[in-house]
C-alpha positions as CSV (number, residue, x, y, z in Angstrom):
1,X,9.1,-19.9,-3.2
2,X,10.1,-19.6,-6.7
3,X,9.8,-22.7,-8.1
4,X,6.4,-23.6,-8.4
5,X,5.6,-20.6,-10.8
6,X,4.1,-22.2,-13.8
7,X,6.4,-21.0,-17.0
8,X,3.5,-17.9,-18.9
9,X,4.7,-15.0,-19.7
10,X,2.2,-13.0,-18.4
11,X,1.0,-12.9,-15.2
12,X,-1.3,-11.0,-12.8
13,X,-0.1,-11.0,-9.1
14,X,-2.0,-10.8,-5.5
15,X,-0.3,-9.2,-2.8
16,X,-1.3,-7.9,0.8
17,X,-0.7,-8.3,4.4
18,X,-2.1,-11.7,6.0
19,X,-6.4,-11.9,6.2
20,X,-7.6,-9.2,3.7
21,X,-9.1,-11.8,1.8
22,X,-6.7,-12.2,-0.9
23,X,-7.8,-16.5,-1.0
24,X,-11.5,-15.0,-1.8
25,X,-10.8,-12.4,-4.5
26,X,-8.7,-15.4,-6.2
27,X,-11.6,-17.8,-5.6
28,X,-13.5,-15.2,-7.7
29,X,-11.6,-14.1,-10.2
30,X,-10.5,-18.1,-11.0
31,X,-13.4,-19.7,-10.1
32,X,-11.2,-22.2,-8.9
33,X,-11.5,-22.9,-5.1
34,X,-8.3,-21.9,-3.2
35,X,-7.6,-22.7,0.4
36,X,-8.5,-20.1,2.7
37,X,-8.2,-20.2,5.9
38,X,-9.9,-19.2,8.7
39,X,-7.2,-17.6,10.6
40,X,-4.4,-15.5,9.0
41,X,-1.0,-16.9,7.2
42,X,-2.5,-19.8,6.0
43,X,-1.3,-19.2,2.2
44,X,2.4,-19.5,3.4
45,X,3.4,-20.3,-0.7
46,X,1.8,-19.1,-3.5
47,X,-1.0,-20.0,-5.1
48,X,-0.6,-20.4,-9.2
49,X,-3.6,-21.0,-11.3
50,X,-3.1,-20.8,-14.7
51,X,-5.0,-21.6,-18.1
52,X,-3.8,-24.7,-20.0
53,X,-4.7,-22.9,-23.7
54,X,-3.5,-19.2,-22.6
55,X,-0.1,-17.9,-21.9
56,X,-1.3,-16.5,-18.5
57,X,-1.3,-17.2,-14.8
58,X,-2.9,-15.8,-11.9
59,X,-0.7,-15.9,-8.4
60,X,-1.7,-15.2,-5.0
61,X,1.4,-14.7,-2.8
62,X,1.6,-15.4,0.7
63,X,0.0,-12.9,3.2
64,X,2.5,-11.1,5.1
65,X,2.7,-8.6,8.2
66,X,1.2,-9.6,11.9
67,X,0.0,-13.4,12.2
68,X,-0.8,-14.8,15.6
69,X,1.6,-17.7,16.3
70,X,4.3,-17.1,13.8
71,X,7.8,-15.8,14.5
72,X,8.8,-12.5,13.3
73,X,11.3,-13.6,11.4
74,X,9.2,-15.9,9.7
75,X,6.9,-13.3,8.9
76,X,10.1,-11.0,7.7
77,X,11.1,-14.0,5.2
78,X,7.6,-14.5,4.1
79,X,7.6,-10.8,2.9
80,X,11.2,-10.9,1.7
81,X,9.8,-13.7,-0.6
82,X,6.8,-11.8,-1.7
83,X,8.9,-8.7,-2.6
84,X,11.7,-11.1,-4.4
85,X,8.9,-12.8,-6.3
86,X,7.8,-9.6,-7.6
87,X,11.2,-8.0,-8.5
88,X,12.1,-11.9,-10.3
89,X,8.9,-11.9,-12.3
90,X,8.2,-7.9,-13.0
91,X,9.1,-8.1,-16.5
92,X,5.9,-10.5,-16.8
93,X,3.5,-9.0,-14.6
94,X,1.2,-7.3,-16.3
95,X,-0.8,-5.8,-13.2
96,X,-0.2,-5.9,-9.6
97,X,-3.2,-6.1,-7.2
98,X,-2.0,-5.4,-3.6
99,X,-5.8,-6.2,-1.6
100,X,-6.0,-4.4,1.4
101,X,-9.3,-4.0,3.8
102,X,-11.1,-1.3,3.3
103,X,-12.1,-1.2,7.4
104,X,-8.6,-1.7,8.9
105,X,-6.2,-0.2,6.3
106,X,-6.2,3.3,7.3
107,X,-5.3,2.3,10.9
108,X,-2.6,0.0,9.6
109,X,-0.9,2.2,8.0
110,X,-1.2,5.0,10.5
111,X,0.0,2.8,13.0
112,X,3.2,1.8,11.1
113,X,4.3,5.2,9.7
114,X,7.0,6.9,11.6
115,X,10.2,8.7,11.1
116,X,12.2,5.1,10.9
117,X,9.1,3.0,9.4
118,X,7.2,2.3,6.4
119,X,3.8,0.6,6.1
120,X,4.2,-2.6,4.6
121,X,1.6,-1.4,2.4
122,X,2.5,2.0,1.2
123,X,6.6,0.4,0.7
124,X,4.4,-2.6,-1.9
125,X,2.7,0.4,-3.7
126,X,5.9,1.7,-4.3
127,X,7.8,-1.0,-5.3
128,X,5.2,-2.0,-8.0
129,X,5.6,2.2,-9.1
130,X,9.5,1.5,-9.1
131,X,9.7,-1.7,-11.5
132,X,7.2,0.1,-13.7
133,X,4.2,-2.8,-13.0
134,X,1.1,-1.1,-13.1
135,X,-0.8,-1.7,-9.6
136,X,-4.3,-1.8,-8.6
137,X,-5.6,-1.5,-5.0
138,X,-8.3,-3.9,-4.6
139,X,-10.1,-2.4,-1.3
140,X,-11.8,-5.3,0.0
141,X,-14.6,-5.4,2.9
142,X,-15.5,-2.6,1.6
143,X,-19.3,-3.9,2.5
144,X,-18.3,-3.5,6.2
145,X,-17.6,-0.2,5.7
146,X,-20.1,3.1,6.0
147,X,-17.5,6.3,5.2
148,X,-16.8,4.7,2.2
149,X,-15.6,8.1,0.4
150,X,-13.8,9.9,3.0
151,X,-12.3,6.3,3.9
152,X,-11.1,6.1,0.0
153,X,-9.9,9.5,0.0
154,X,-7.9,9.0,3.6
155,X,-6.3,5.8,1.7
156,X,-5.7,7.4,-1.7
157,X,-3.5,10.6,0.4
158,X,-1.5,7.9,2.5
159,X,-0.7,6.4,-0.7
160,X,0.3,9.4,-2.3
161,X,-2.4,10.2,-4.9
162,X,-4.4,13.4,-4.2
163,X,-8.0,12.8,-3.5
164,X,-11.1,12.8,-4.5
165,X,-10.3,9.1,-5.1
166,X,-12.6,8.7,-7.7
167,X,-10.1,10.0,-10.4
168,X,-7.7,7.0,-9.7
169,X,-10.7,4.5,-10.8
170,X,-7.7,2.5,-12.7
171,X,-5.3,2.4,-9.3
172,X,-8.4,2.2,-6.4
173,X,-11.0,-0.2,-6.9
174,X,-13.2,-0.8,-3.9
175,X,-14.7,-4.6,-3.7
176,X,-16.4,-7.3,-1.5
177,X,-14.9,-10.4,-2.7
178,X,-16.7,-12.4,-0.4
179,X,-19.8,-11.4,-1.8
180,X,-18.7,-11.5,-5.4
181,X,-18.9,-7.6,-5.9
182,X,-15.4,-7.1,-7.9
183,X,-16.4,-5.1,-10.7
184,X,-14.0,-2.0,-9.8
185,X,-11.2,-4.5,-9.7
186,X,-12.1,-6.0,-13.0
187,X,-12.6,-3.4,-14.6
188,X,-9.2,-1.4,-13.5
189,X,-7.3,-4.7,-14.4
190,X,-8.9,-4.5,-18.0
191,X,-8.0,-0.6,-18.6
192,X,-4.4,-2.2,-17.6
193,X,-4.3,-5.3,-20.2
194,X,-5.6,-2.9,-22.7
195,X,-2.5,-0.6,-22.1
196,X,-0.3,-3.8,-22.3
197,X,-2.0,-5.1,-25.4
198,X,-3.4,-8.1,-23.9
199,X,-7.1,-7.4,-24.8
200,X,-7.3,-11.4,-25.1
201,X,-7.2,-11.2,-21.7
202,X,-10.5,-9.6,-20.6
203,X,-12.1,-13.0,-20.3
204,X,-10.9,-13.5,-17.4
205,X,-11.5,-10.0,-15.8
């Protein structure tokens, strides 16, 4: 999984469970058609796109969790691999964007927390707080959605950060990649590359 990383030293990483629309929020923030597919775990290595004149590359890494037809432990390598990625290239990564949908997440998570488990989700968040890489939540879909606050606010406790939501602007950025409304994201990723120093970044954001 590693080896197709182009060699920048900065880098901005996409990470989520399979079908959030990860493909689509790179398609937008590269411009740079990516395949997505129609049904989930099609991205099964990551997706590098980086700029020949700028020390900088944006990654999308494989979708993990539940995808019809593939063997769980498949799917347990796949997020291995994500997580390895991450803890390889943390000293580079300037921002983490772990994309979650803004209709399903809540029930996700819900579904997976128990005494002996921990969302996939809420365990990424985490790990990004633990190597020190700032992360943004892109909440994507977020067109399908009509609760939009209280749904924010239910996501913003199970990860920890006490609601209103609206105070974590630079950590929850709700979005509809697919029809080009990232502004939140964009604008949380900037706050982020100011902090690092990296204001020669905001072209792409």
């Amino acid at each position: 999984m590693f080896e197709t990383r182009p060699d920048r030293d900065a880098e901005v990483v996409l990470v989520g469970r399979s079908n959030v629309g990860k493909s689509t929020l790179m398609r937008e923030i590269t411009g740079h058609n990516v395949d997505t597919g129609g049904s989930p775990g099609v991205t099964k290595k990551p997706n590098h796109y980086d700029w020949t004149s700028e020390d900088f590359v944006v990654s999308d890494l494989p979708g993990f969790g539940f995808m019809a037809g593939v063997p769980e432990d498949v799917r347990e390598r796949i997020k291995t691999d994500v997580v390895r990625y991450v803890e390889a290239n943390a000293e580079k990564i300037i921002v983490g964007v772990l994309v979650v949908d803004g209709k399903a997440a809540i029930d996700i998570i819900d579904r997976h927390s128990g005494p002996d488990e921990i969302p996939h989700d809420v365990e990424l968040f985490g790990f990004f707080q633990e190597l020190d890489v700032p992360v943004v939540v892109a909440v994507n879909k977020m067109d399908k959605v009509d609760d939009r606050d209280e749904r924010l606010d239910a996501l913003a406790e199970r990860l920890g950060l006490y609601p209103p939501w609206q105070q974590f602007d630079d950590i929850l950025a709700p979005i509809s990649a697919k029809r080009g409304s990232i502004g939140p994201l964009n604008e949380a990723v900037r706050h982020h590359l100011h902090e690092a120093g990296r204001d020669d970044l905001f072209k792409f954001f």
